[in-house]
N, C-alpha and C positions, 0 to 999 in steps of 0.2 A: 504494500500500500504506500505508495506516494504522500508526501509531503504537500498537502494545497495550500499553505498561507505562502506568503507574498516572499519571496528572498531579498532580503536587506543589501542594499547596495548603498555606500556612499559615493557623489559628487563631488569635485575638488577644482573649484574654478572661480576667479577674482571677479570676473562678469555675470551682472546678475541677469541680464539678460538668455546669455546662454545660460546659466542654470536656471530659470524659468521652463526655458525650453525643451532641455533635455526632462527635467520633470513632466514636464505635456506629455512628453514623448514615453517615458520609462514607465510612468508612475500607475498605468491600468495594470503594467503585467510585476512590477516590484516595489518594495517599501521601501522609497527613496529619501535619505539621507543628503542635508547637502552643509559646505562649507566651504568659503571665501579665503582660507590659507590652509597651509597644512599645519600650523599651529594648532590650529580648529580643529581640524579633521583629528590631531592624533589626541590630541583630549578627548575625542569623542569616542576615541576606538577605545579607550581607556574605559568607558563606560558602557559599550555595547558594542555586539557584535555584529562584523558585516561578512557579507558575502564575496562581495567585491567592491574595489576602490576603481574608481578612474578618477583619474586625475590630469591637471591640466599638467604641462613643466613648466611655464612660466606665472610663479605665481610671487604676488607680494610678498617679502622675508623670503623663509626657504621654500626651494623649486620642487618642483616634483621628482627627483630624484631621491632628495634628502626624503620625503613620505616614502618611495620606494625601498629604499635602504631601510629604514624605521619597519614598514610593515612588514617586510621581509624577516627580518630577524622577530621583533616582538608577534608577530599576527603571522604564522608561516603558512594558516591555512586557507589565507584570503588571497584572492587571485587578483592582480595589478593591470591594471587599462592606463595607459596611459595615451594623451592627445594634444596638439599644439597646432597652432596656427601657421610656425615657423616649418618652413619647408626643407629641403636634404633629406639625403641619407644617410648624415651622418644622425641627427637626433635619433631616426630608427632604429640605426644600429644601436647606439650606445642604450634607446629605450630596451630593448631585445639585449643585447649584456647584461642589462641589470635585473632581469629576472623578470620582466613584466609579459602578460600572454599576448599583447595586440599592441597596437599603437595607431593610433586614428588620427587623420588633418584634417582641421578647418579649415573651411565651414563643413560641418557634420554633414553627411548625406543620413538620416535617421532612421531610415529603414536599414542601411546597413551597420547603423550602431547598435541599432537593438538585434540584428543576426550575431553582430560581435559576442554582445552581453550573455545573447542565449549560450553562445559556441563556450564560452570562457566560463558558466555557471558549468557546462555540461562537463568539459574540463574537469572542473574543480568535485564534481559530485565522481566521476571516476576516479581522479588521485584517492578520495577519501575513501569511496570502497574497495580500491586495491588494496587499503592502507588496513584496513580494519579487516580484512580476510586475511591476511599475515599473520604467521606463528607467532607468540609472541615468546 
């Protein structure tokens, strides 16, 4: 039997516009979570659990790398989105080093962010039942 309430996801981005939006968008099929720095955010993981973060990299104070580094180690069981406005390949790459499942550019296309969100929840629900089928 499956699990039907809502999977918590936190948001991580300085524009409150786009987090408006991305909430329009996420918020029928997850319990969305949001926050304007990663300060925010990581107080908040301190207090409740998420399922996944996305977050922006450029964000006011520390960037989204430093939330990924943080979530990584503290929160190992939360899967990492990261997105940015700033274009290359160099930011994918180094998002993809640091341990994050995806990496997204602005402007969102939102039908393919919410494919992300499902792919990287789905992700995340197989690590944990490999994890938990293991001898211990």
């Amino acid at each position: 039997m499956e699990n039907s309430s809502p999977r918590p996801i936190l948001i991580i981005d300085d524009e409150d516009v786009l987090l408006n939006l991305m909430i329009f968008h996420l918020s029928p099929l997850y319990r969305c979570a949001t926050a304007t720095s990663a300060e925010q955010a990581l107080e908040m993981m301190e207090h409740d659990s998420f399922d996944l973060v996305l977050t922006d990299i450029k964000l006011s104070g520390k960037d989204g790398f430093h939330v990924c580094e943080i979530v990584r180690s503290r929160f190992p069981k939360t899967v990492i989105m990261m997105m940015t406005g700033m274009q290359g390949a160099l930011y994918a790459r180094k998002a993809l080093d640091a341990g994050v499942f995806s990496f997204v550019t602005k402007p969102l296309e939102f039908s393919r962010l919410k494919s992300l969100v499902e792919s990287a929840l789905a992700h995340q629900t197989m690590v944990a039942n490999r994890h938990s089928k293991q001898p211990r």
